[in-house]
N, C-alpha and C positions, 0 to 999 in steps of 0.2 A: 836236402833241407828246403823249407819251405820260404820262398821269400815275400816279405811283402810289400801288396802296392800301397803305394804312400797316399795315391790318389784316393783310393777306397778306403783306407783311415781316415782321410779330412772329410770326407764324403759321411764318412759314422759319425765322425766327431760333431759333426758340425748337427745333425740328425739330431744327435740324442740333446747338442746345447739348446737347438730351436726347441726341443721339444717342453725343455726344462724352464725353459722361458717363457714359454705358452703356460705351460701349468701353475709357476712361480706365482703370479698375482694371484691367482683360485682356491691355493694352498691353505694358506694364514685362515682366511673364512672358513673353508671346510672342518678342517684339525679343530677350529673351536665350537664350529656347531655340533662335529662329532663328539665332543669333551661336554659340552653343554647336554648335550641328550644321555650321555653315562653318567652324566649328576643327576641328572633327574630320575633316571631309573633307577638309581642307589636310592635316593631320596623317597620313593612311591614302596623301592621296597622293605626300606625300612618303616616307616609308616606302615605297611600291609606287616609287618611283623608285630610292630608294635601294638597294635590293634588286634590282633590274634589273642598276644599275651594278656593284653588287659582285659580280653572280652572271657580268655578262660580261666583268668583270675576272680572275674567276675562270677562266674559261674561255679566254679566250684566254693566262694563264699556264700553263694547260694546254696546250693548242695549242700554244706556245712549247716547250714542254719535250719536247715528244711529238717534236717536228720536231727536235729538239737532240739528243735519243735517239738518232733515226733515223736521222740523219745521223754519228753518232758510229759506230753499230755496221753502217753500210754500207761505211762508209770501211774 
């Protein structure tokens, strides 16, 4: 069996707590500018969708009308 040293536990422990406390205050700002920049990209792509749809809704009431034209003034 494998035993272990106490010393080189507190020695981890202590490692990973400094380290969590170093990162702690950096945290809260980061998490929200990352949150903030995934609302905006939702946000751009909805807009770039929605602009799609209304530009080929556009355009096929175009089409529609064109062909309505066309056929009005061949007749």
């Amino acid at each position: 069996m494998e035993q272990t040293d106490p010393v080189k536990m507190a020695a981890t422990g202590a490692g990973i707590a400094g380290g969590a406390a170093l990162v702690a205050p950096v945290a809260p700002p980061l998490l929200h500018g990352l949150a903030g920049i995934a609302v905006v990209g939702l946000g751009v792509v909805a807009v770039g969708t929605l602009v799609m749809k209304a530009t080929g809704a556009l355009k096929g009431v175009e089409k529609s009308a064109k062909s309505t034209m066309e056929k009005k003034t061949f007749r």
